[in-house]
VOPAGU-2260 file (C-alpha; in pm, 1 decimal, decimal comma):
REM VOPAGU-2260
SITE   aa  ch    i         X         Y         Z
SITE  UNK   A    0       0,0       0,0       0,0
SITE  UNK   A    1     161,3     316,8     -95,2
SITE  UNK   A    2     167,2     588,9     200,4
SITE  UNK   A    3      75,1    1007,1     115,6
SITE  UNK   A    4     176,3    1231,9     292,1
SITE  UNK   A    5       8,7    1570,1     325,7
SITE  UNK   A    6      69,1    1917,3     271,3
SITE  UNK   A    7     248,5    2078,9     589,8
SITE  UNK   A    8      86,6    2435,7     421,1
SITE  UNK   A    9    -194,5    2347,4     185,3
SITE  UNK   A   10    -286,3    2015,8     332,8
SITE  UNK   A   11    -362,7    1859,2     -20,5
SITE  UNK   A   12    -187,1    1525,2     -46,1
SITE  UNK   A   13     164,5    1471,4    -153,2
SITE  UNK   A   14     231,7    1145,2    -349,7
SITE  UNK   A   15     572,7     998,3    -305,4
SITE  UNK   A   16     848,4    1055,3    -490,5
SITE  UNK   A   17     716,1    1385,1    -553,1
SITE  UNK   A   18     708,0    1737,1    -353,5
SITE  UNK   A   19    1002,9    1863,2    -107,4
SITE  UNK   A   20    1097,4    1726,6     253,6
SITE  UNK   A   21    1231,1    2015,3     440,5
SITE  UNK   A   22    1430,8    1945,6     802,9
SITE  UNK   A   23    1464,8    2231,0     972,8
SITE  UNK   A   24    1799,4    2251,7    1225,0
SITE  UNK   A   25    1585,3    2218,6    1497,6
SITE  UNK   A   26    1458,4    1818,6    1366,3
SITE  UNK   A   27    1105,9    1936,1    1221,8
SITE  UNK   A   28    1017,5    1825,9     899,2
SITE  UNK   A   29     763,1    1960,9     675,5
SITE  UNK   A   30     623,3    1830,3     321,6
SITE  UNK   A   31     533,6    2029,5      45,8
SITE  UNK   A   32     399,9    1981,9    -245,6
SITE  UNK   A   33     525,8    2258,5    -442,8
SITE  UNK   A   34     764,1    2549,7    -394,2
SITE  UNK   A   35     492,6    2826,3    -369,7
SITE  UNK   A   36     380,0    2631,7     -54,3
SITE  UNK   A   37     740,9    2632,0      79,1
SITE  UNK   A   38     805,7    2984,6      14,4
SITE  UNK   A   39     455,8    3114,8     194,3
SITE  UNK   A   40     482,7    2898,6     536,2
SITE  UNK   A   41     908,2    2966,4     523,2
SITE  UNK   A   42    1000,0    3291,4     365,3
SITE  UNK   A   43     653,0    3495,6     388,0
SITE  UNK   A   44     545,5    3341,8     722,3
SITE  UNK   A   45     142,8    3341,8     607,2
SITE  UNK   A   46    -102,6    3170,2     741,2
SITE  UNK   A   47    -282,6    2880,3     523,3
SITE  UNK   A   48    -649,1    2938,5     703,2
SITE  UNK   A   49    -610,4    3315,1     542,2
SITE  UNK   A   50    -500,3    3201,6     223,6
SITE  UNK   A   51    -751,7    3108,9       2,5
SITE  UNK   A   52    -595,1    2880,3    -253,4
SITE  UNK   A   53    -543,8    2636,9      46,1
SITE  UNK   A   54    -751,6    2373,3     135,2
SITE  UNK   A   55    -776,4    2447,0     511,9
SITE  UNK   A   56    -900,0    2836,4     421,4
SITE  UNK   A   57   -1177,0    2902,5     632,3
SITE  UNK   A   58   -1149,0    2670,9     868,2
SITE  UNK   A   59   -1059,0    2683,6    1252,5
């Protein structure tokens, strides 16, 4: 059975072999599925429930 992972911004799943794995030096790891979701959660710092091409937007 082959595992997905999801999302650590958008939440939509990952399949494998695809996306980034990004360790930070502190030992958390976050998947993304493409480099517009690394760049908002790393360099811009934005929030995925106030970003509306997520699929968490809207939700608490």
């Amino acid at each position: 059975m082959v595992k997905v992972k999801k999302c650590s911004f958008c939440s939509y799943d990952v399949p494998i072999g695809r996306g980034i794995t990004y360790v930070k030096k502190d030992g958390t790891i976050y998947n993304f599925c493409t480099k517009k979701c690394k760049k908002a959660l790393l360099n811009y710092k934005k929030n995925p429930r106030k970003t509306r091409w997520t699929g968490v937007y809207g939700k608490e």
